[in-house]
C-alpha positions in Angstrom: 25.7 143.9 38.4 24.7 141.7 35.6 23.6 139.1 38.4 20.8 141.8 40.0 19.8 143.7 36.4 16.7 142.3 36.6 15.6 143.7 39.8 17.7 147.0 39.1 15.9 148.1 35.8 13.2 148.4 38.3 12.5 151.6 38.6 11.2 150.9 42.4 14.8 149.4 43.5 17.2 150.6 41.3 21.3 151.1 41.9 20.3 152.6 44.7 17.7 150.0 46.1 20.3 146.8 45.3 22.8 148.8 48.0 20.7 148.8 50.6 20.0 145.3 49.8 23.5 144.5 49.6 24.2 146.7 53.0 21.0 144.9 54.7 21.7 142.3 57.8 18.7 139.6 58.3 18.1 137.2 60.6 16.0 134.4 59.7 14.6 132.4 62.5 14.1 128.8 61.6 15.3 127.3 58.6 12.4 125.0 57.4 9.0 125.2 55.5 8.8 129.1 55.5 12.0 129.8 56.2 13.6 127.6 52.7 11.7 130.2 50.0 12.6 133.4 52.3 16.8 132.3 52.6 16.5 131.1 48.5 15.3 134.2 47.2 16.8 136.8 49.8 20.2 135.0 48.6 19.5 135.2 45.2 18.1 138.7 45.7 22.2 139.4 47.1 21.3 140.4 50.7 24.4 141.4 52.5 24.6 139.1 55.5 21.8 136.3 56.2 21.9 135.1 59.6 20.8 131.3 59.9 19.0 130.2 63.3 18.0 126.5 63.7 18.3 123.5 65.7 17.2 121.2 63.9 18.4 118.5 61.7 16.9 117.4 57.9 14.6 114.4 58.4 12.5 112.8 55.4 9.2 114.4 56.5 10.6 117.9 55.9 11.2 116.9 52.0 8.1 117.9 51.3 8.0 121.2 51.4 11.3 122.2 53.0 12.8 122.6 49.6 16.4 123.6 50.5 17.1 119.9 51.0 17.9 116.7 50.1 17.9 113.1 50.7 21.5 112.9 51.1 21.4 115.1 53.8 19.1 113.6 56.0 20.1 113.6 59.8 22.7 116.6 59.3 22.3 120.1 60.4 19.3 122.3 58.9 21.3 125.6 59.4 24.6 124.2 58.2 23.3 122.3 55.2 20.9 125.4 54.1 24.6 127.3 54.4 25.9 125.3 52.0 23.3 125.5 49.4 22.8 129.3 49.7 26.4 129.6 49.4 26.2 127.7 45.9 23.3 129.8 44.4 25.3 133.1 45.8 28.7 133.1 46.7 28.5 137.1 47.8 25.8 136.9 50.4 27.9 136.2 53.9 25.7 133.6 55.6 26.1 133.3 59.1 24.8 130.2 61.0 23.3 129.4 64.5 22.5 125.8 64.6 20.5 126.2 68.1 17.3 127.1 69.5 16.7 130.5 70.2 16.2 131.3 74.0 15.4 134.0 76.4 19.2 134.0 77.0 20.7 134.4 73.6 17.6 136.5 72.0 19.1 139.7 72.7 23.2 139.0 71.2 21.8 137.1 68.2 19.2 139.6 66.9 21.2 142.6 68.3 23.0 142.9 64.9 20.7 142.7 62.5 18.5 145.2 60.8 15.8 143.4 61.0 14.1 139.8 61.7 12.2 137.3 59.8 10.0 134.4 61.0 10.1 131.1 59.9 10.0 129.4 63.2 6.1 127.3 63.9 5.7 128.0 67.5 3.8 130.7 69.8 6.8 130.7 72.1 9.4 131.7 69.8 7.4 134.2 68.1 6.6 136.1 71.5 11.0 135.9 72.2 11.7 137.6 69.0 9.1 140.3 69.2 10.2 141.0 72.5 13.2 141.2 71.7 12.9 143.5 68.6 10.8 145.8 70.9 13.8 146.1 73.3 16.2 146.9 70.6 14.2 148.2 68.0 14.5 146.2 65.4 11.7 145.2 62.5 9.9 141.8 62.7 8.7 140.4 59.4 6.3 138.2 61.4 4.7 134.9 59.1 2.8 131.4 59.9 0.9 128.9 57.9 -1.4 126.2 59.1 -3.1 123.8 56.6 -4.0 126.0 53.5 -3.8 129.2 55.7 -1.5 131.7 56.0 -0.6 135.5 57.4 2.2 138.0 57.0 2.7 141.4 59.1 5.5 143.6 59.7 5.7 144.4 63.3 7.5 147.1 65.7 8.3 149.4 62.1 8.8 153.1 63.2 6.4 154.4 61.3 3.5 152.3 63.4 5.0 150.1 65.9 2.4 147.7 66.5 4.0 144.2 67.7 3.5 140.8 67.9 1.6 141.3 71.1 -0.8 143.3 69.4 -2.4 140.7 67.5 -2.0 138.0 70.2 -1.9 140.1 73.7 -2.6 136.7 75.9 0.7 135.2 75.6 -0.3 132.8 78.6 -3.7 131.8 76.5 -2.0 131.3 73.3 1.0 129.0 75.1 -1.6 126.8 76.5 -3.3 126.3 73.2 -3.2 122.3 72.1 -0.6 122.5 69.5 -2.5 122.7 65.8 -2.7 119.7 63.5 0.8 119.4 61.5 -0.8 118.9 58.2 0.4 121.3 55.5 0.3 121.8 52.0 3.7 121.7 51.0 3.3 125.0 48.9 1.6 126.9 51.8 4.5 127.6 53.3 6.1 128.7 49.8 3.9 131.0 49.5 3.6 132.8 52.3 7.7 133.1 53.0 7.9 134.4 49.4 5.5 136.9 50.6 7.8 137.3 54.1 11.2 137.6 51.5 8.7 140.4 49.6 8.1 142.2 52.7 12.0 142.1 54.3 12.6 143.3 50.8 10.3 146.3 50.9 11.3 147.5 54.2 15.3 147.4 53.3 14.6 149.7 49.6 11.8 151.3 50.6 9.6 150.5 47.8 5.4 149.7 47.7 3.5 149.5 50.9 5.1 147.3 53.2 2.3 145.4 55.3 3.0 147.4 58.2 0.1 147.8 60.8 -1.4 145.5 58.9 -2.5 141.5 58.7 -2.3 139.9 55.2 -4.1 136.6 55.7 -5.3 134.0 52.4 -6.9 130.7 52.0 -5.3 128.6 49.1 -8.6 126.8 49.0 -10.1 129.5 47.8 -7.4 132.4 47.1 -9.3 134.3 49.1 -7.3 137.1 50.7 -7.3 139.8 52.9 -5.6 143.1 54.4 -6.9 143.5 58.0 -5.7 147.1 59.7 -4.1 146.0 63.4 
């Protein structure tokens, strides 16, 4: 336990609280700018099993902010090479990878095991395919996105008030057809707001603070402005 006693002399987690995070199964969708700070410290936090889903390989545009790789591993497998370097900060965490796309066909069988799911994908399309999917088998979603300076964290389809994905963005044909935003990013955005998705995940699994359930946490880095908005 040496490894976790700072997060066990919390009173809020606890013996107790670092079971249930040992117990805890998460699926991380996409393995790139939000998805590098929400594997990092959910590893180093010693969640039991972190599933790994990306299809992507590590190009040199990703270097800044993507911060689970390297130059030497340009051109190789995002899910395989985040494996490895997860496995190196915490050898206990069972890391499960998925190096491809997640569809309408294998939506069901990958999430279907996990306790709950975290986004760190960038698209509309895949964000609608995992809440649907967590409303079928009721599972969490830990739902995040950034754009620019911008960012917002929720945690949808929770039993206490099951509002989804869908709820915030009904018009899944309107949104689809929406030019696809600028790519700029500040390479801490996405830091950022995945630590706050890794806060949240973590929440849900002890059961400590207010999770941001039913709710919409959005801020501005321009300004650090921030706000809660009730869904």
């Amino acid at each position: 336990m040496d490894r976790y006693n700072r997060q066990t002399m919390l009173p809020e987690i606890g013996a107790a609280g670092q079971e249930k995070i040992r117990r805890a199964k998460v699926l991380l969708v996409g393995v790139g700018g939000l998805g590098s700070p929400i594997a990092l410290y959910l590893t180093g936090a010693g969640i039991g099993t972190l599933g790994l889903v990306d299809d992507d390989v590590v190009d040199h545009s990703n270097l800044q902010r993507q911060v689970l790789y390297a130059e030497d591993e340009l051109g190789l497998s995002k899910a395989e090479q985040a494996r490895q370097r997860l496995e190196r900060l915490n050898s206990e965490v069972h890391i499960q990878t998925y190096p491809y796309r997640l569809t309408a066909e294998n939506a069901d069988s990958l999430i279907a095991p996990y306790d709950l799911v975290i986004d760190g994908c960038d698209n509309f399309a895949t964000r609608y395919l995992i809440n649907d999917a967590c409303v079928r088998l009721g599972k969490i979603y830990v739902y995040g996105s950034i754009r620019a300076f911008d960012g917002q964290v929720a945690v949808f389809n929770h039993p206490e008030h099951p509002v989804n994905y869908r709820t915030l963005y009904p018009d899944e044909e309107e949104m689809l057809s929406m030019p696809a935003p600028p790519k700029g990013v500040m390479g801490v955005t996405p830091g950022v707001v995945g630590c706050v998705e890794a806060c949240e995940a973590l929440k849900v699994i002890t059961g400590f603070g207010e999770p941001l359930i039913g709710k919409l946490w959005t801020i501005d880095l321009r300004t650090m402005q921030s706000n809660i908005i009730l869904l």
